[in-house]
Structure formats: structure tokens, C-alpha cells
N, C-alpha and C positions, 0 to 999 in steps of 0.2 A: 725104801723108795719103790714108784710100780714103775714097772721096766715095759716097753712094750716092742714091739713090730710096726713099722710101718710100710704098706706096700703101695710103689710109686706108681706102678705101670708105666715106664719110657722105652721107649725105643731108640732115641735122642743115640748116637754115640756108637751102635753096633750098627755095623754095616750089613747090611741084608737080611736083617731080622724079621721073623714074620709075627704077626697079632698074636700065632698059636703059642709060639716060642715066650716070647713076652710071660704070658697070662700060665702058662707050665712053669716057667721060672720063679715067676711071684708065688703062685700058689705055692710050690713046693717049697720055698724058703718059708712061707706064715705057718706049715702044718710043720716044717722040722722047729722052729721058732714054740708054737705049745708043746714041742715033745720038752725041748731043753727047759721049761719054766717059764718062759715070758709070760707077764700077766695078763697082755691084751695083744689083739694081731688090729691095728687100724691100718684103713685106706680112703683114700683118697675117691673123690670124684669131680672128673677131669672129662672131654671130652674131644675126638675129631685128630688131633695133632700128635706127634712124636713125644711130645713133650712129657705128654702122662694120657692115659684111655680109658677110665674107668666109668663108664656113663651109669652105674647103679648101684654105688656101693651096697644099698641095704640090699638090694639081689646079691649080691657076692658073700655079704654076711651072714644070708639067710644060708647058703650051701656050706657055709666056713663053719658054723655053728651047729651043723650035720655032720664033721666030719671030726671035729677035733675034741680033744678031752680036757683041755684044763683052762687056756684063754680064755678070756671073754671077747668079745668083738667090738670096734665101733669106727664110728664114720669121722674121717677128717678132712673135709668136713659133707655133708648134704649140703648144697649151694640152693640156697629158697629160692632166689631167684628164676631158677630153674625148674624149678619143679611147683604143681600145685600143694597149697595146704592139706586141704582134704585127702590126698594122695599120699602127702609124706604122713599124714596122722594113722591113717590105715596101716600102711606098708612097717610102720616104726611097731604099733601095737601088734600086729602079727608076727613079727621079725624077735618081739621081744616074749611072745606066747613059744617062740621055737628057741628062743635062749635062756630062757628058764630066769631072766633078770639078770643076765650075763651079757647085757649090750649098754653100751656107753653112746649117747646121742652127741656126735660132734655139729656144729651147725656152720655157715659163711655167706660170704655174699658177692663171692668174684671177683675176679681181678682181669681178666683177661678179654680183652676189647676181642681178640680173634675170635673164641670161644662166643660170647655176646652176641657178634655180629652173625653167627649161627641157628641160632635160636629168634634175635628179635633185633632190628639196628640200632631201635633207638629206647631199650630196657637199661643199659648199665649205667646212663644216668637215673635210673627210678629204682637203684640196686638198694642202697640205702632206706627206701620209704618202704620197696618191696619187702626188704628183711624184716623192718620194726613190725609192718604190720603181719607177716605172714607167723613168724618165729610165736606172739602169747596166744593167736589161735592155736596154733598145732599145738603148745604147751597145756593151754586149757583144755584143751582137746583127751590127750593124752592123762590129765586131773579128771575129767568127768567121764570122759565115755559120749561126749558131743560136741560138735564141732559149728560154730555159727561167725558169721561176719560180717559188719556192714562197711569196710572201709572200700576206697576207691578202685582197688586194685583187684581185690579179692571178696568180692560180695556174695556172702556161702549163706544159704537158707542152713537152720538146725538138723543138722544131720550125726544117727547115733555113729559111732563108733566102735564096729564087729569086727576078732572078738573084741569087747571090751577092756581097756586097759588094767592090769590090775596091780601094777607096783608103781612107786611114786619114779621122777628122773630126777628131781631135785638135787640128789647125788651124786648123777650120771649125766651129769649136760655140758657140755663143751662149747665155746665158742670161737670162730677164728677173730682173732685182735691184735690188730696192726695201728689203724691211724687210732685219733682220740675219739672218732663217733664211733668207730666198732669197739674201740674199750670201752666207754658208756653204756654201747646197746649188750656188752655182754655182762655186765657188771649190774644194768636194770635185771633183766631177765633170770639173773642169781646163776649165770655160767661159770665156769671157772675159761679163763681165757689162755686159748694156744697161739703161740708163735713161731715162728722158724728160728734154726739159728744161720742167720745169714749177718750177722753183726755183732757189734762188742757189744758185750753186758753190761757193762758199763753203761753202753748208748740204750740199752731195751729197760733199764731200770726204772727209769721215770714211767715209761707207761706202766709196767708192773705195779709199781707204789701207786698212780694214780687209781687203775683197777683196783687196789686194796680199800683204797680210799673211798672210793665210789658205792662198791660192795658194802662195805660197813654202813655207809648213811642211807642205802638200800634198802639194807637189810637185816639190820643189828646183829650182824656179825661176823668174824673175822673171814676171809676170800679164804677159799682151797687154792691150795699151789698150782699153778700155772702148768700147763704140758708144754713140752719144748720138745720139736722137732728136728731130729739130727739127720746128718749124713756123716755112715761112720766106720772106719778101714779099722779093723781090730786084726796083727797077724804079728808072729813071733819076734817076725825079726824088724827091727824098728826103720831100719834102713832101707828095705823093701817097702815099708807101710808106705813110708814117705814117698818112696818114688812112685806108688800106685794111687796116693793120692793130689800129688801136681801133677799127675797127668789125667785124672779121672774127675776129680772137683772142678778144674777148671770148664771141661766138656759138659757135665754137668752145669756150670754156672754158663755158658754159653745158648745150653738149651733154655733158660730162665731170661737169658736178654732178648734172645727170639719168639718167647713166646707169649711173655708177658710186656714186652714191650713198656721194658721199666728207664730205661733212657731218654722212651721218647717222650713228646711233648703235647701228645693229646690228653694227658689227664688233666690239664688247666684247663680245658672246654668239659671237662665230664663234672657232672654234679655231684657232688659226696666223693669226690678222689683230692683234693684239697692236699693231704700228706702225701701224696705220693706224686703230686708236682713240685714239691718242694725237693722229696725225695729221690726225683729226677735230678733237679739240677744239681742237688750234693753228685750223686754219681757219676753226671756226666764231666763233672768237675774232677773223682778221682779217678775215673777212668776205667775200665775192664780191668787191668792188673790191679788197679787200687780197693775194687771190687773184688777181686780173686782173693787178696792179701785178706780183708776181712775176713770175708765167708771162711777161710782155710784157719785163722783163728778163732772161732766162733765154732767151730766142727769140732767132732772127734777124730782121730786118726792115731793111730802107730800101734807102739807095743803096749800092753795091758795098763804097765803102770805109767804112760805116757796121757794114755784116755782117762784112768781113773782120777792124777792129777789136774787135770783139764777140766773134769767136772765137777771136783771139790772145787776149784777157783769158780766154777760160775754158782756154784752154790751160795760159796763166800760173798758174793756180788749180789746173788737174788735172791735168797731166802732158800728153800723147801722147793723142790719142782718135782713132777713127773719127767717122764724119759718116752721118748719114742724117735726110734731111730732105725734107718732105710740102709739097705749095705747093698743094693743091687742099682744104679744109679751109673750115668757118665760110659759107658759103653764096658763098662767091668767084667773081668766073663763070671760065669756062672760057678766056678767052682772056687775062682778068688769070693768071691762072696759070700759060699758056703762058710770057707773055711774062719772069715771074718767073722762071721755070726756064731760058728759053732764056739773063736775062740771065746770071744766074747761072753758067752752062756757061760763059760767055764770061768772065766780068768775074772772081770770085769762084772757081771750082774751080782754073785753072790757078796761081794763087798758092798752093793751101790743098794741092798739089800738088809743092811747090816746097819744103814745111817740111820740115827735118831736126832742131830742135830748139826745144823750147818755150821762147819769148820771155817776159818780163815787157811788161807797156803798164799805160797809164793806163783807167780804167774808161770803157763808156759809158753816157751818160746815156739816159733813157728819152724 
């Protein structure tokens, strides 16, 4: 299985944290993260809020890829939306001249109306037409060495692309897939599709299969496993995990209803958020604790063979997946985090490591 890092950038949860604190702590958790074997350190780009601040991931991976020796790097995701084509096709083709083909392209297309209303107030409903059309430029882009467009959004005269791209992403492309039009558009485009684990496997299955399904008639051939995003307490004592986790997940999951404003009720005006009106009204129906209750099974957390349990059952559920998972999150301090990660590296990677085929087990309890 490939193991990775992911780094959130929040400040959500610690009281009087500064920007510099944040951004020392992350970094220094992704470079101890290549020392222990992780295969990839991803991050995040997020902007303005507590929530998470990473306005440039491929700037952060271009210094990340400077500094460490065995990861490779990638973005989860570059938000198109946000950024131009031509911009992200340069910065990715240089980014991956400095990673020697050690960068994995994550791609998205926003969720966060705060964020949006930053940039442009009336872009997140045109997130979905901006993605389709911006995502096969930059990808053709990134195939030829030139970059052209004549759609409505993005009308790019042929422009080369210096240096010149010289390895295929085909391999290496991610995409964020939540509702059924971004599992579509990641499944057109030949991405392998990332999700959070913020819900039972059980409920994330159909889109899974659906992406499988979609990819094949695509592209005459079978999907790459999916990347699953954790949030995740690895520490000896299992009784401690737990109490650091109902008090750190939930503050976590608090920063997520503040900032993505997934309760409320403006995604039924917004164009292309269709699932996540729907997805509203289930939540506001279970409520913040019934929301808690999910997330907290869907997560990793406790002692070694508590998390490694945890993950054979969502394997059993989903097939084959990548692993990328955050341990600085929810106002946690810095050295509980360490310690979760380093046990992790140790206890928890080299078995997850070892799979060549997904197991059935018994579930575990929360």
C-alpha cells in the first residue's frame, strides 16, 4: 500500500497560534514523515481562514522537494478554479524538472463559498464548467509542451511550455471526487479519485464502484485505487488515543461546519453543488454529534492494532486504496502528534505495506 503525509495547515483549535507556528509544525512533521519511509508528503491548498492556509501548494513542494530524500510530493488538491491554466501548466512542468518525476498532480474544484467569495462572488457557481474546461488544457499542456484554448472561461492563444514537460502524469493525477459530476469529471480525465474519510464505507462505495465503472468505459481499463484521506491518533496506549481523539476530532469537525458551511442551505442556489444540498439536509437531520459519531468511525485512531483493524475493514468494503493521513489537526499539540506519527511509521505503515490483497475482518467499534 503507498502510505503518505498529509499536511493540513490549521490553526482551528490552538489558541494564540501564529501563521509561523502553524507552517514550523507542518513542515517539520512532512521532513520527519520522508525520514520514517512515507511515500509521498501531500498538501493541501486552502486559503485566508483558520481552517487550513496554504495559498500555493506547488510553491511549498517545490522547497519540500529541496529538502527531503525519499518522498515524492503532491498537491491535494491545486483548486483550478483558482488559479489560471497556463499558470498551473508552467509551475507543475517546473515543479516536476525540480522532482525528478517524484510529484503526483492532485487536482479540485472548491467547496467553500468563504474562500470563493474571496477571489470572485459569483465563480463557484461556474466551479464545475471552470474545472472541465481548465483540467484537459493544463493536461494537454503538460503531453505536448503547449498550451491553447478556446472555451469561454479560459481563451489561451498557443503558448509553448518552458521547461518543457518531459514525463507522462497519466500515472500521477489525482482528482478530488465527492458528488457524481466530479466522480465523472475525474474518471473522464483517467484521474484516480480522492476522498476524505468523513463517512462510512459502506455510504462512499457506490461512488467508488461508480468511478470504477466510468474509468473502464473511459478508458479500457481497470481504475487505480482511490487515495483516502485520514485524520489519525496512533499512540500506545489505546485509552489515551481515545480520549485525544473525542476531544480533538470533534474541534476538528467543528472547524469543517464553520468553514465549509456544509449544514447550510446555500448550496441549492449554487450550480453544480446539487450533492451537497442533499448532503445538507441528511446532516442537519443527524446533527453535529451524529456528524461527530460518523467521522470518528470512518477515521483512524488508538493503538496500532486498533488503526490497523480499522483499515483492513475499509479495505474489505472498498477494494485496494492509497492511505494519506494528517496527525496535526483539532488544536493537538505538537509533540502528541509527533509521537502519533512516529508510532505509526513504526507499528502501523510496515504491515499496511506488506498487503497484496484485500482481506474481509469483523468491524470496529467506536
Amino acid at each position: 500500500m503507498d502510505v503518505g503525509l498529509q499536511m493540513a495547515f490549521p490553526a482551528y483549535g490552538w489558541g494564540g497560534v501564529t501563521d509561523i507556528q502553524v507552517y514550523d509544525e507542518e513542515i517539520r512533521l512532512a521532513r520527519l514523515a520522508d525520514d520514517l519511509g512515507f511515500d509521498v508528503v501531500w498538501a493541501v491548498e486552502h486559503h485566508f481562514f483558520d481552517y487550513s492556509f496554504c495559498p500555493d501548494n506547488l510553491q511549498l513542494m517545490a522547497y519540500l522537494t529541496g529538502v527531503m530524500s525519499h518522498a515524492d510530493v503532491g498537491t491535494a488538491a491545486v483548486i483550478l478554479p483558482w488559479n489560471d491554466p497556463l499558470r498551473v501548466a508552467e509551475r507543475v512542468a517546473q515543479l516536476d524538472y525540480f522532482a525528478k518525476g517524484k510529484f503526483r498532480l492532485g487536482i479540485g474544484r472548491g467547496l467553500s463559498r468563504r474562500e470563493y467569495a474571496c477571489f470572485s462572488a459569483t465563480q463557484m457557481a461556474e466551479s464545475r464548467d471552470r474545472f472541465d474546461e481548465a483540467a484537459p488544457m493544463i493536461l494537454e499542456a503538460l503531453r505536448t509542451g503547449h498550451i491553447e484554448g478556446a472555451g469561454p472561461f479560459y481563451p489561451q492563444p498557443r503558448a509553448p511550455i518552458r521547461p518543457k514537460p518531459e514525463r507522462t502524469f497519466a500515472d500521477r493525477l489525482y482528482a478530488v471526487a465527492s458528488s457524481a459530476d466530479s466522480v465523472e469529471s475525474a474518471a473522464r480525465i483517467g484521474a484516480r479519485m480522492v476522498m476524505f474519510a468523513d463517512r462510512s464505507w459502506e455510504h462512499r462505495l457506490p461512488t467508488i464502484e461508480r468511478h470504477r465503472e466510468l474509468f473502464r468505459d473511459f478508458h479500457g481499463q481497470a481504475a487505480p485505487p482511490p487515495l483516502t484521506c485520514d485524520y489519525c491518533i496512533c499512540l500506545p496506549s489505546a485509552e489515551e488515543a481515545r480520549e485525544l481523539a473525542h476531544r480533538h476530532m470533534p474541534v476538528y469537525l467543528d472547524s469543517v461546519l464553520e468553514h465549509y458551511e456544509v449544514m447550510g442551505d446555500h448550496f441549492k442556489t449554487i450550480k453544480g453543488y446539487d450533492a451537497y444540498a442533499q448532503s445538507a439536509v441528511v446532516l442537519n437531520q443527524m446533527g453535529r454529534d451524529g456528524f461527530v459519531k460518523g467521522f470518528m468511525k470512518a477515521s483512524t485512531w488508538g493503538a496500532p492494532e486498533r488503526i490497523l483493524r480499522a483499515l483492513e475493514e475499509r479495505r474489505g468494503v472498498v477494494g485496494d486504496f492509497e492511505l494519506c493521513s494528517s496527525f496535526r489537526f483539532g488544536g493537538m499539540p505538537y509533540a502528541k502528534a509527533e509521537e502519533s506519527l512516529r508510532l505509526f511509521a513504526k507499528e502501523v505503515m510496515p504491515v499496511l505495506k506488506t498487503w497484496t490483497a484485500a482481506p474481509t475482518s469483523s468491524p470496529v467499534t467506536a
